[in-house]
N, CA and C atoms as an extended XYZ file, in Angstrom:
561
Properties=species:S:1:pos:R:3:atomname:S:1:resname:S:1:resid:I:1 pbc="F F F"
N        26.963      -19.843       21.990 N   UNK     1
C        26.866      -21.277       22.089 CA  UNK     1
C        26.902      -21.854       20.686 C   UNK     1
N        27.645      -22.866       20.713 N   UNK     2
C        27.360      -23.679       19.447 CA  UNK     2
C        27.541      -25.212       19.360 C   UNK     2
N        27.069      -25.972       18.444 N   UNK     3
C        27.615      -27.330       18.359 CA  UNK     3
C        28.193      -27.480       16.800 C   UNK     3
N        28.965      -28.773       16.954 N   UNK     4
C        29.758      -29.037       16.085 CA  UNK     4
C        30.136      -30.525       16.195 C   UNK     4
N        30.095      -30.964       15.033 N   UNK     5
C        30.539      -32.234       15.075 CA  UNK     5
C        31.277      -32.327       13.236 C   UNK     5
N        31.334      -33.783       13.095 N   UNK     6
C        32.847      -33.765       11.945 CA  UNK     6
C        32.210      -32.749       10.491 C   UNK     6
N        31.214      -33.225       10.594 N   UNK     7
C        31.147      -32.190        9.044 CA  UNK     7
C        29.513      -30.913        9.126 C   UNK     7
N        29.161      -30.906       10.288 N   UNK     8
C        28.180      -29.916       10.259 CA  UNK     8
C        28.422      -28.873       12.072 C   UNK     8
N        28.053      -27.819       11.611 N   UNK     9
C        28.803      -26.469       12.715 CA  UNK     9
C        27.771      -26.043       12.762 C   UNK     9
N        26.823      -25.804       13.566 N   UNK    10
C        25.549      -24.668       14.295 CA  UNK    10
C        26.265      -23.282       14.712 C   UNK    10
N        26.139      -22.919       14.680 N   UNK    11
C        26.309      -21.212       15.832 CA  UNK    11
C        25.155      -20.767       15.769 C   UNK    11
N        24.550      -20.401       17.226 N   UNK    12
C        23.739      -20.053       17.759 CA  UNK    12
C        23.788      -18.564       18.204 C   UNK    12
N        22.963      -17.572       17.085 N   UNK    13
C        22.808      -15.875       17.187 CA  UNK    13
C        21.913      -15.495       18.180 C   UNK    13
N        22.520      -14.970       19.568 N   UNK    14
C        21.819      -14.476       20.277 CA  UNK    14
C        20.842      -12.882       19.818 C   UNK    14
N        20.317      -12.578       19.864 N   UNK    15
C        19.587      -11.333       19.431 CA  UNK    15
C        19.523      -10.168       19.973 C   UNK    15
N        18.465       -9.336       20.287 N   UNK    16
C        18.254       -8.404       21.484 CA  UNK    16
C        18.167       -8.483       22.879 C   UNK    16
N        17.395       -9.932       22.805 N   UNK    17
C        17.295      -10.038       24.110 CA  UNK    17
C        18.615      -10.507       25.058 C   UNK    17
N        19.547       -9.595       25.399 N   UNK    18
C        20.349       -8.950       26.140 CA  UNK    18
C        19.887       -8.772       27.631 C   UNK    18
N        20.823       -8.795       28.608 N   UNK    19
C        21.052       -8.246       30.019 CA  UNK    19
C        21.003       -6.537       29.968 C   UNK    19
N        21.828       -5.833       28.685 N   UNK    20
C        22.191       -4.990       28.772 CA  UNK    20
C        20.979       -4.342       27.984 C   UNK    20
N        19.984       -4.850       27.307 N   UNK    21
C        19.076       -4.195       26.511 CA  UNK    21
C        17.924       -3.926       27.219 C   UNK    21
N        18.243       -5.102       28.220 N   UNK    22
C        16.417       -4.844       29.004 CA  UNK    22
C        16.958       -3.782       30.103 C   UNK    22
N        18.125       -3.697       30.319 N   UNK    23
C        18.418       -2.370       31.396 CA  UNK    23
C        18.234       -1.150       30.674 C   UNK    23
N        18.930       -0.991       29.598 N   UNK    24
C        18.468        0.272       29.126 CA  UNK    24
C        16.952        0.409       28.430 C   UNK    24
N        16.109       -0.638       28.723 N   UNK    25
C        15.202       -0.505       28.096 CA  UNK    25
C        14.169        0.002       29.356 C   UNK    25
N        14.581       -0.517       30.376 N   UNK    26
C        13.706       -0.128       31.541 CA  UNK    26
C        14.259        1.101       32.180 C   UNK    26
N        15.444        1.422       32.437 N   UNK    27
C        15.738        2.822       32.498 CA  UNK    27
C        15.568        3.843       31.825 C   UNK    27
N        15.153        3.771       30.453 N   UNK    28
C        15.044        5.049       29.679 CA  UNK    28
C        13.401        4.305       29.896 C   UNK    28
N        12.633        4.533       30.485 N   UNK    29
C        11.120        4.203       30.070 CA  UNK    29
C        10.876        4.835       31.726 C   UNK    29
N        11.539        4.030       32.798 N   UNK    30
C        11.399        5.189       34.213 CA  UNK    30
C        12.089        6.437       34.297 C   UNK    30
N        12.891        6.752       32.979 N   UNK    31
C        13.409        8.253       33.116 CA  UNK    31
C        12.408        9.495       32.626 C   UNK    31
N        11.514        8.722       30.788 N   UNK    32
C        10.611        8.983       30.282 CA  UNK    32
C         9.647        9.560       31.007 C   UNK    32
N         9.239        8.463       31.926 N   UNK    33
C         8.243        8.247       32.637 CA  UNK    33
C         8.175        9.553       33.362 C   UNK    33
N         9.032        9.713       34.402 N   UNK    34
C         9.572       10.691       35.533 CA  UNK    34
C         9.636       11.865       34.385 C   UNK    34
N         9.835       12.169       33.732 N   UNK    35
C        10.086       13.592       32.527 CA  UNK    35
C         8.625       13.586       32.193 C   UNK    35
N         7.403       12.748       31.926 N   UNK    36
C         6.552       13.100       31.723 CA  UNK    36
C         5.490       13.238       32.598 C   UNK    36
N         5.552       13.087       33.694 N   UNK    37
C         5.444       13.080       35.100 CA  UNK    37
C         5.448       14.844       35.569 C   UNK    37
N         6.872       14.856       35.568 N   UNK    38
C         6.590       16.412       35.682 CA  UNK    38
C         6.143       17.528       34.808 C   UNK    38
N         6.152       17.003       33.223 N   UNK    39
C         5.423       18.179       32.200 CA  UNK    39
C         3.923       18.191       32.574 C   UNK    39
N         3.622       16.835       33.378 N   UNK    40
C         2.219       16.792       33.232 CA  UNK    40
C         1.866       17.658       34.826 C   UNK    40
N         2.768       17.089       35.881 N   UNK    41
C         2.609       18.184       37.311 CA  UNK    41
C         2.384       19.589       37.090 C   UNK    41
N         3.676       20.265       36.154 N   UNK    42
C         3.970       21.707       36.156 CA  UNK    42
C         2.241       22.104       35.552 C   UNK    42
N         2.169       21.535       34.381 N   UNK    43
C         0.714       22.129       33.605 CA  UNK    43
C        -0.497       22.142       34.531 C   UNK    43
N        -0.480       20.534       35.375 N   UNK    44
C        -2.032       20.676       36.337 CA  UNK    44
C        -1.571       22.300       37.711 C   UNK    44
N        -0.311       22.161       37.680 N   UNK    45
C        -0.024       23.543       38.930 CA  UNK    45
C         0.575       22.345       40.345 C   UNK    45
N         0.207       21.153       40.358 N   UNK    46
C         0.296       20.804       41.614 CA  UNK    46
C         1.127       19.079       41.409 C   UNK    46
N         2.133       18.739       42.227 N   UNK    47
C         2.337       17.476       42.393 CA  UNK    47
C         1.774       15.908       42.482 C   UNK    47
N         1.855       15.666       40.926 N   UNK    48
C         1.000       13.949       40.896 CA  UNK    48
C         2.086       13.266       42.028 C   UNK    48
N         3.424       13.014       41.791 N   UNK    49
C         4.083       12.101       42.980 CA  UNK    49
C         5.057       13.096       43.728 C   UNK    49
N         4.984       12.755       44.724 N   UNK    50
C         6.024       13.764       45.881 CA  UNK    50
C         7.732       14.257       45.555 C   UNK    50
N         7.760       12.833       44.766 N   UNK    51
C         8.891       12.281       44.607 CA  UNK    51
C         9.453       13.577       43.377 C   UNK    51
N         9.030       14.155       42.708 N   UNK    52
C         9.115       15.175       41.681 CA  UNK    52
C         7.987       16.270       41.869 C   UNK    52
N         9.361       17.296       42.584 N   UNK    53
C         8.427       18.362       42.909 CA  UNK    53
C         8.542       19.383       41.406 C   UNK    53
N         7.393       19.929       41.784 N   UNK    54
C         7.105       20.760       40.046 CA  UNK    54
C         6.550       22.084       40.286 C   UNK    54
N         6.350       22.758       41.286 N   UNK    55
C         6.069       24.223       41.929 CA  UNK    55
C         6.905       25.212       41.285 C   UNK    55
N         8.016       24.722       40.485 N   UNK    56
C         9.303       25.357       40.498 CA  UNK    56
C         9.484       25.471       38.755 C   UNK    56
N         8.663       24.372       38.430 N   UNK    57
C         8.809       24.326       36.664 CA  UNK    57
C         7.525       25.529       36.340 C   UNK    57
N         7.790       25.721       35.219 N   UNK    58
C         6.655       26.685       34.757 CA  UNK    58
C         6.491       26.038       33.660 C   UNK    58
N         5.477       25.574       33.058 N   UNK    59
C         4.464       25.017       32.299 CA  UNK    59
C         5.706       25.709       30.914 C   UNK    59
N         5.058       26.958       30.404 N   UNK    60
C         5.565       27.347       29.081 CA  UNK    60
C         6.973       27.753       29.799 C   UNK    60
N         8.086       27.410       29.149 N   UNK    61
C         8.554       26.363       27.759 CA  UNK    61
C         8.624       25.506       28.964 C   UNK    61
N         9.446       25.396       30.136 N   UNK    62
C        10.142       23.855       30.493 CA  UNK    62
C         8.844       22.836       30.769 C   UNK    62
N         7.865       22.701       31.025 N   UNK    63
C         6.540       22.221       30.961 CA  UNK    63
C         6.407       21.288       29.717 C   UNK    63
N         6.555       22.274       29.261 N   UNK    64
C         6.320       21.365       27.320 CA  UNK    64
C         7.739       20.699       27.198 C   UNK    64
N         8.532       20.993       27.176 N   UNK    65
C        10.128       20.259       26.896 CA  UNK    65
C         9.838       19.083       27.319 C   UNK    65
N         9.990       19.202       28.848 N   UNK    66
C         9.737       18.030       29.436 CA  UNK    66
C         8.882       16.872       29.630 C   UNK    66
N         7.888       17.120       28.844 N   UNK    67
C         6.449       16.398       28.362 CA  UNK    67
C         7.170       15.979       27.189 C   UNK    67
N         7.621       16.837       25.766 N   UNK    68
C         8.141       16.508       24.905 CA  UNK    68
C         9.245       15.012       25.512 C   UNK    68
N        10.193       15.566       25.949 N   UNK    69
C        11.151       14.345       26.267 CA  UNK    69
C        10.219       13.511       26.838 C   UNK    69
N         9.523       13.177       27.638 N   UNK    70
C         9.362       11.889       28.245 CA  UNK    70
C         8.459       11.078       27.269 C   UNK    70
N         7.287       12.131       26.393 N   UNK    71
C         6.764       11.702       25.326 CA  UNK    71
C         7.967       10.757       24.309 C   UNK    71
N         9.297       11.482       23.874 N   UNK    72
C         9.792       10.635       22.998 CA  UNK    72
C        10.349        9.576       23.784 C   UNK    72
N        11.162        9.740       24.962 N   UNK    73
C        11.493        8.736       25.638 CA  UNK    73
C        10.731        7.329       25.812 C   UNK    73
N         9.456        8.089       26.025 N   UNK    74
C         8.122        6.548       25.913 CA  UNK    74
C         9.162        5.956       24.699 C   UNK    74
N         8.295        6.450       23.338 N   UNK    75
C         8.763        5.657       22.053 CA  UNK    75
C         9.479        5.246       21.913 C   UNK    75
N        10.525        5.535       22.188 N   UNK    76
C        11.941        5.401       21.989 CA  UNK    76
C        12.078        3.483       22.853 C   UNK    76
N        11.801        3.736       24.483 N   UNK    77
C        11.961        2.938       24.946 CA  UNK    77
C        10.567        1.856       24.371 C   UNK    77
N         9.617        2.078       24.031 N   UNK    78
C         8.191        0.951       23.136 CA  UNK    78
C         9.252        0.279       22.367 C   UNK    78
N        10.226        0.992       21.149 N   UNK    79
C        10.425        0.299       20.451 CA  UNK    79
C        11.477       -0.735       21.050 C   UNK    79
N        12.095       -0.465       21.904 N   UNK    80
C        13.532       -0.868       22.581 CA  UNK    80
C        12.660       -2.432       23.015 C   UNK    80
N        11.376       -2.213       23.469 N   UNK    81
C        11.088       -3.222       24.129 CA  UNK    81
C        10.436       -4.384       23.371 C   UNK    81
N        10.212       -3.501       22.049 N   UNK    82
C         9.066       -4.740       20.559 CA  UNK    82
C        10.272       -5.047       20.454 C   UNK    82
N        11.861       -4.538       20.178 N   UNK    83
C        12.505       -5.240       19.650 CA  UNK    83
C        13.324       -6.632       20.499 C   UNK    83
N        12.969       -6.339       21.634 N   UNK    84
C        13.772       -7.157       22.662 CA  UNK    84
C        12.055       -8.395       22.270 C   UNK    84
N        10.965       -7.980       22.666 N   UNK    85
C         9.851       -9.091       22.452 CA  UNK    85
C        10.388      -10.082       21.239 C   UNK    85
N        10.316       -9.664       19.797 N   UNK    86
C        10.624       -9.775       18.727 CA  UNK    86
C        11.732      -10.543       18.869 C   UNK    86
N        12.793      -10.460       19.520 N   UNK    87
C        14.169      -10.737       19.085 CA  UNK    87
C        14.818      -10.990       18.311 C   UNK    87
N        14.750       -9.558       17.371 N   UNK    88
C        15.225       -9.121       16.344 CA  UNK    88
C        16.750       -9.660       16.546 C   UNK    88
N        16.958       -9.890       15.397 N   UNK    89
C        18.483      -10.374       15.446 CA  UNK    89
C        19.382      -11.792       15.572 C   UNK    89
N        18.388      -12.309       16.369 N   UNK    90
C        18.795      -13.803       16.545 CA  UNK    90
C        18.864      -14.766       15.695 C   UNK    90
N        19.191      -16.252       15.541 N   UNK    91
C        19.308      -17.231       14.446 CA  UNK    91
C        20.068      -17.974       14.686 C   UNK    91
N        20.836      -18.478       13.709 N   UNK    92
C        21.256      -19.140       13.522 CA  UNK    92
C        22.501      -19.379       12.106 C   UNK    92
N        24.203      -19.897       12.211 N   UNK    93
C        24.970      -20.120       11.220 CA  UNK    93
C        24.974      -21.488       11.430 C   UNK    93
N        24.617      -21.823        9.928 N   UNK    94
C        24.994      -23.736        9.761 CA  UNK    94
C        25.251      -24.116        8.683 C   UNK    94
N        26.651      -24.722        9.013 N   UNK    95
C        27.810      -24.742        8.071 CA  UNK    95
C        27.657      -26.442        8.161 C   UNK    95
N        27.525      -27.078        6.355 N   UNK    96
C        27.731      -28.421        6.421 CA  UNK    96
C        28.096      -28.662        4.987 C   UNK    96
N        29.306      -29.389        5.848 N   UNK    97
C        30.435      -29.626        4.967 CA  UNK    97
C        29.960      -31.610        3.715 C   UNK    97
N        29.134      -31.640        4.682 N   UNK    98
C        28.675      -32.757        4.031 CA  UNK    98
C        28.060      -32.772        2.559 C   UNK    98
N        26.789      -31.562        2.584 N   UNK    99
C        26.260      -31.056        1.802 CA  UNK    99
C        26.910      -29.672        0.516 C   UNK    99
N        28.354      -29.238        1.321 N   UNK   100
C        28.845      -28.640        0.605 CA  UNK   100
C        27.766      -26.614        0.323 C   UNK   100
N        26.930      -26.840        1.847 N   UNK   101
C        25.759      -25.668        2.026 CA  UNK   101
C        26.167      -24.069        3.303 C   UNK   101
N        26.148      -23.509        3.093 N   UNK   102
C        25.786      -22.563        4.508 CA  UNK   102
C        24.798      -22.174        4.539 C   UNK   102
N        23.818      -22.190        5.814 N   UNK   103
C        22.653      -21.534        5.692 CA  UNK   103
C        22.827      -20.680        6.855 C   UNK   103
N        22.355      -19.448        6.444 N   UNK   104
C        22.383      -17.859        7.627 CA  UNK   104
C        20.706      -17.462        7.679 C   UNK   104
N        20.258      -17.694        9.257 N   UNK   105
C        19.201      -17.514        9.576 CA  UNK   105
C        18.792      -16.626       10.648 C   UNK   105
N        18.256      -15.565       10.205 N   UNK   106
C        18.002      -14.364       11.383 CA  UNK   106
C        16.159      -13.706       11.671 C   UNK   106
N        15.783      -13.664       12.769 N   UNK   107
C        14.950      -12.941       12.445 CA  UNK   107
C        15.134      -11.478       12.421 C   UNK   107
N        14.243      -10.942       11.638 N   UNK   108
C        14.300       -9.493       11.474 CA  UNK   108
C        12.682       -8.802       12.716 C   UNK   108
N        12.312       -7.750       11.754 N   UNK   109
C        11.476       -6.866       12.449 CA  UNK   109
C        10.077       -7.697       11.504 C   UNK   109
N         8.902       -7.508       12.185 N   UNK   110
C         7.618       -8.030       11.808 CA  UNK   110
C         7.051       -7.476       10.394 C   UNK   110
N         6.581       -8.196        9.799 N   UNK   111
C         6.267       -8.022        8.141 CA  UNK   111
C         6.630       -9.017        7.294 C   UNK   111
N         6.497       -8.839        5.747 N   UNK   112
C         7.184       -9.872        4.703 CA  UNK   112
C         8.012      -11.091        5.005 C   UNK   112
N         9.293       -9.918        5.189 N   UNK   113
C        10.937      -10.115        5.250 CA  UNK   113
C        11.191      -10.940        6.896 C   UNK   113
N        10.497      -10.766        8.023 N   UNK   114
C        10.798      -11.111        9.097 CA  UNK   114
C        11.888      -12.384        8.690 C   UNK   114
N        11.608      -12.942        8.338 N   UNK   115
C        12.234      -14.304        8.092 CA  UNK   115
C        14.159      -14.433        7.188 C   UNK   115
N        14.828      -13.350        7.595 N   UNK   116
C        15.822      -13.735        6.561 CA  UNK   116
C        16.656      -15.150        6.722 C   UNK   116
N        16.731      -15.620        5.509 N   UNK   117
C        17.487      -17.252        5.307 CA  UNK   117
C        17.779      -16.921        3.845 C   UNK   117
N        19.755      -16.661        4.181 N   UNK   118
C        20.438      -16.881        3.037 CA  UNK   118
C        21.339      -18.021        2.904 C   UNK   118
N        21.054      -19.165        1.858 N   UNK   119
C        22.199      -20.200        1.638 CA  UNK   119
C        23.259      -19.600        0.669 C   UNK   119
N        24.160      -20.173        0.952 N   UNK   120
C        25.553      -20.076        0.291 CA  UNK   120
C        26.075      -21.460       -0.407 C   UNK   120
N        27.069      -21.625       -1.248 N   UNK   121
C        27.798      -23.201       -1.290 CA  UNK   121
C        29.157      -22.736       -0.541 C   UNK   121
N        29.578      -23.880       -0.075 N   UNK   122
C        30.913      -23.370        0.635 CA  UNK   122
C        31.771      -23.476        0.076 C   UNK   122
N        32.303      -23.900       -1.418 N   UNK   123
C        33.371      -23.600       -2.326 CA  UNK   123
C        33.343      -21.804       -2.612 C   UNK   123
N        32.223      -21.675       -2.450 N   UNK   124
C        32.094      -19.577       -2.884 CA  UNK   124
C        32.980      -19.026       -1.882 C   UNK   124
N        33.178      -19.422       -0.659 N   UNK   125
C        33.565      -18.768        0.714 CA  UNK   125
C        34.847      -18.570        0.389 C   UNK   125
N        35.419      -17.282        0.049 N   UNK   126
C        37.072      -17.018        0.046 CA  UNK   126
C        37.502      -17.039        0.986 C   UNK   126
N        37.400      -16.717        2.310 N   UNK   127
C        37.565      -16.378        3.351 CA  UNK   127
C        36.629      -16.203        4.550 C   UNK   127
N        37.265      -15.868        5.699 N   UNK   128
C        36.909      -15.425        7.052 CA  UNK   128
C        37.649      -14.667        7.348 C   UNK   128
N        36.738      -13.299        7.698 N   UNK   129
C        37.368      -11.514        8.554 CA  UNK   129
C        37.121      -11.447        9.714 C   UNK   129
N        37.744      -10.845       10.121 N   UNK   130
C        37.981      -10.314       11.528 CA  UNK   130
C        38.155       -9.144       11.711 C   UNK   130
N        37.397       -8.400       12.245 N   UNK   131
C        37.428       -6.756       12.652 CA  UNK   131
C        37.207       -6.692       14.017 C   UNK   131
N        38.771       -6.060       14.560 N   UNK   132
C        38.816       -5.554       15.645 CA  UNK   132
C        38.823       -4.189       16.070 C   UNK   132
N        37.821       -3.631       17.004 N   UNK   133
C        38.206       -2.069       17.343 CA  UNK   133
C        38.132       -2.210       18.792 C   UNK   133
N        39.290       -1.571       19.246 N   UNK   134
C        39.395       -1.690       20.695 CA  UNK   134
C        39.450        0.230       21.205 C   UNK   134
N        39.306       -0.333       22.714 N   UNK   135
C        38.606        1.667       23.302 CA  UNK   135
C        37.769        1.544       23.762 C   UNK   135
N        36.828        2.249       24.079 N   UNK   136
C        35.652        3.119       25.235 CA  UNK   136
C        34.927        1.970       24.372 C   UNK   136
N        34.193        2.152       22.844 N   UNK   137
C        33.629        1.232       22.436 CA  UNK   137
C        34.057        0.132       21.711 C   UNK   137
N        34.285       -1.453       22.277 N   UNK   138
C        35.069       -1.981       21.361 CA  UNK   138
C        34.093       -2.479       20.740 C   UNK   138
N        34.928       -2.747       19.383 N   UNK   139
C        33.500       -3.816       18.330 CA  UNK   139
C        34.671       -4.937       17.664 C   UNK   139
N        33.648       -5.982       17.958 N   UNK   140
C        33.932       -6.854       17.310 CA  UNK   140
C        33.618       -7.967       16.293 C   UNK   140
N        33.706       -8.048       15.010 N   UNK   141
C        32.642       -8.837       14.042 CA  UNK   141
C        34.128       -9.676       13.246 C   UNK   141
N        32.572      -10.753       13.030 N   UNK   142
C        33.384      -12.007       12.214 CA  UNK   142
C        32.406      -12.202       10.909 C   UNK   142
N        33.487      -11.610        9.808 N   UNK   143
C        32.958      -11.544        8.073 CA  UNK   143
C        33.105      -12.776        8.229 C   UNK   143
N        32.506      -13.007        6.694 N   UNK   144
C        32.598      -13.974        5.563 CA  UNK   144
C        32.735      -13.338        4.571 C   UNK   144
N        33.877      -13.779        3.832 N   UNK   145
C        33.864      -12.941        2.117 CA  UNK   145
C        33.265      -14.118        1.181 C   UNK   145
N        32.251      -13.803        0.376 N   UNK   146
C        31.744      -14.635       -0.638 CA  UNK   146
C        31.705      -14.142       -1.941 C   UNK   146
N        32.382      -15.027       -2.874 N   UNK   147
C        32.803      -14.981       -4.483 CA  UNK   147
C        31.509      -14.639       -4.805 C   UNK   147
N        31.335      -13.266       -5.606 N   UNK   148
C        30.355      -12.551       -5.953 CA  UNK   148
C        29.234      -11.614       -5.495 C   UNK   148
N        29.306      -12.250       -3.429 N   UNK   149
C        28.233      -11.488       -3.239 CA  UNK   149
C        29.028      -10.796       -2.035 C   UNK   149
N        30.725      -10.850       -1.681 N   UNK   150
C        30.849       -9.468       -1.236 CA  UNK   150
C        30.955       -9.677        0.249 C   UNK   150
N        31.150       -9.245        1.401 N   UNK   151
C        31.445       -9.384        2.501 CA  UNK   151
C        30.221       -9.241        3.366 C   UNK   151
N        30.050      -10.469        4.266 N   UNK   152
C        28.585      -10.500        5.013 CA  UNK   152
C        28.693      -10.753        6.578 C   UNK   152
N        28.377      -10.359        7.371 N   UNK   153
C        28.567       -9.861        8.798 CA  UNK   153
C        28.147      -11.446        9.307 C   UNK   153
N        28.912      -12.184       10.008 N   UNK   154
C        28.313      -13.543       10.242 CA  UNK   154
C        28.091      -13.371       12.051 C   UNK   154
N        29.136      -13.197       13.276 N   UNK   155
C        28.956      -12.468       14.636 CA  UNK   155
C        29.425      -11.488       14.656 C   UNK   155
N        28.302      -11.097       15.515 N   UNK   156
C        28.774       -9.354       16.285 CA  UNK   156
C        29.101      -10.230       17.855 C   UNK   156
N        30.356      -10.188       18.471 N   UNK   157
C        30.569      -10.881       18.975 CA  UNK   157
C        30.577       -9.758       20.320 C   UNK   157
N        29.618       -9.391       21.018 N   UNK   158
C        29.331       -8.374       22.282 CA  UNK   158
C        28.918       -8.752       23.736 C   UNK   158
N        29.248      -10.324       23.540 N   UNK   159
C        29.827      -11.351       24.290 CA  UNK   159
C        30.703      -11.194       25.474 C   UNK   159
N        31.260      -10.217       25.456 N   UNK   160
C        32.600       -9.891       26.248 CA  UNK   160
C        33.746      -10.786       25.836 C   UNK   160
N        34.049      -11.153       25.060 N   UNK   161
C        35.074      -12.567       24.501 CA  UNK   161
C        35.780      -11.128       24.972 C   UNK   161
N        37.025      -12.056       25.575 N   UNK   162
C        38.749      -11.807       25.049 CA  UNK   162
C        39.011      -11.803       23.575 C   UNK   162
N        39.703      -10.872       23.385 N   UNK   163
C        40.691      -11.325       21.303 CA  UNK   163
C        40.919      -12.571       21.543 C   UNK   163
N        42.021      -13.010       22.379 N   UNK   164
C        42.064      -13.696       22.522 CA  UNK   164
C        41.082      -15.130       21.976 C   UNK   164
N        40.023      -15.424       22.542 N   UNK   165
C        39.006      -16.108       22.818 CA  UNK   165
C        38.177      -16.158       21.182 C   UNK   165
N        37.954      -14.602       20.687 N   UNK   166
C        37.644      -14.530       19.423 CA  UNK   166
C        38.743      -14.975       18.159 C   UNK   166
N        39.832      -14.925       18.510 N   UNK   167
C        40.944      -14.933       17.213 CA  UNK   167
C        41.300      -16.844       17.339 C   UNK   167
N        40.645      -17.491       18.555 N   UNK   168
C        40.331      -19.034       18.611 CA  UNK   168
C        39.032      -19.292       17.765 C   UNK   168
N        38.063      -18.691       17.799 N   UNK   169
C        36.736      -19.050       17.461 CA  UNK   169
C        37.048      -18.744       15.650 C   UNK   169
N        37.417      -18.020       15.133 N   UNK   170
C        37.762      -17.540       13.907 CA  UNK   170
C        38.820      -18.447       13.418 C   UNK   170
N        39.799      -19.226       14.303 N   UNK   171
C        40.820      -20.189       13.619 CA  UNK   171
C        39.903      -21.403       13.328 C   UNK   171
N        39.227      -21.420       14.692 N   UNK   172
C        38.301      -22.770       14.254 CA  UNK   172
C        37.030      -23.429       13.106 C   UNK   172
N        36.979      -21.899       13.166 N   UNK   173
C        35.973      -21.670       11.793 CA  UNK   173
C        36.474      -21.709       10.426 C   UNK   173
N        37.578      -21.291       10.607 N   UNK   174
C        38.477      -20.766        9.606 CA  UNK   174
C        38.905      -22.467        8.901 C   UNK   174
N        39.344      -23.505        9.953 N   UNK   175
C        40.178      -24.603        9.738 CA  UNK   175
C        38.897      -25.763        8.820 C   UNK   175
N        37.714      -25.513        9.897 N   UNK   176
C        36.402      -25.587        9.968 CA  UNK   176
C        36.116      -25.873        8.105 C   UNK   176
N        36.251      -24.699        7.864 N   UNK   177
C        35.575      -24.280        6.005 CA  UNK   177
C        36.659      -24.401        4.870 C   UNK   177
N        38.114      -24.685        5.770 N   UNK   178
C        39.663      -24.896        4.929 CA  UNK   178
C        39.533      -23.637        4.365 C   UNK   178
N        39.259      -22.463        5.117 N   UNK   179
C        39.782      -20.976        4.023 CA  UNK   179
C        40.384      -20.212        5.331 C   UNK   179
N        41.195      -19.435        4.487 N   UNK   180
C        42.170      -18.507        5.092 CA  UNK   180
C        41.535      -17.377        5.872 C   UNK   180
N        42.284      -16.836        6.988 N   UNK   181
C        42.122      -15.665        7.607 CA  UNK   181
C        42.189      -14.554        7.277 C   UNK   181
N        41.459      -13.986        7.318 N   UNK   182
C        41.695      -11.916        6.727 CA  UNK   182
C        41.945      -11.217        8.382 C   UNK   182
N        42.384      -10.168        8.439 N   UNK   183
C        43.010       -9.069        9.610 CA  UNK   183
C        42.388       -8.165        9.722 C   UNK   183
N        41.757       -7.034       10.021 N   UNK   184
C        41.320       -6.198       10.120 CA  UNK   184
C        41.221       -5.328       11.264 C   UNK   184
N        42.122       -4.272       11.714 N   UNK   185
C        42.317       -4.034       13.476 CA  UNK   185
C        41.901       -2.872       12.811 C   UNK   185
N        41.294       -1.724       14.038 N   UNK   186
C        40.962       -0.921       13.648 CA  UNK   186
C        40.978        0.148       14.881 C   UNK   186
N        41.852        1.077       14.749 N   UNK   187
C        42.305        2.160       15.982 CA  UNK   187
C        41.577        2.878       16.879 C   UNK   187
């Protein structure tokens, strides 16, 4: 989502909190779960839920493995879920042409730094990139190249956009800041 009007541009950074994050966040936590479920059945000798029979595991080694996995699986999925709480990642691009400013606003992970906010002037901005990788995993991101400080990740666009749809959003940005397009496809 974004707004825009004649000389100032919002884009609005969605974060973790995803459709696709809270699924894998709740599936690897009932898989965990179920894996530690049975390290803990096999060791007592007898079935905590019906649903995972454990008569059949023997404590030493698959006992412990499987305690092991569901043990890391917990963590794994804790953090999946501070970061979806948190919503790491999200913010905000605001581009104003009035002021001649960009400001890039994200939150991070809890501490100091949580807070990143980098301004730019928009005469620095050489450009706008585009990296496409298409396949099993496609990725798609929209640079900014800035005079001196180097190329900076502005969307991870996981959106489901069409190229299509993205190589519009990048002209408009592009026309947006009066700087040229960069290419970047990637096999």
């Amino acid at each position: 989502m974004n707004w825009r009007s004649e000389d100032i541009w919002i884009e609005l950074i969605t974060g973790s909190r995803k459709t696709s994050n809270f699924f894998w966040a709740f599936i690897l936590f009932l898989g965990s779960l179920g894996f530690l479920v049975v390290g803990i059945s096999s060791y007592l000798g007898r079935n905590l839920i019906s649903v995972f029979p454990s008569q059949q595991i023997l404590f030493l080694p698959q006992g412990i493995v499987m305690s092991f996995y569901g043990i890391a699986g917990l963590f794994i999925s804790s953090y999946l879920w501070c970061t979806i709480a948190w919503n790491v990642g999200s913010g905000y691009d605001l581009f104003d042409r009035k002021e001649g400013i960009m400001y890039l606003f994200r939150w991070g992970f809890p501490g100091i730094n949580r807070r990143i906010f980098l301004r730019f002037f928009l005469k620095d901005i050489q450009s706008i990139r585009m990296e496409m990788r298409e396949g099993l995993f496609p990725r798609r991101v929209i640079y900014m190249k800035i005079r001196g400080q180097g190329i900076i990740p502005l969307i991870r666009t996981d959106d489901n956009l069409t190229p299509l749809e993205i190589e519009q959003k990048v002209a408009e940005l592009a026309y947006f800041l009066h700087v040229p397009i960069e290419w970047n496809e990637i096999f």
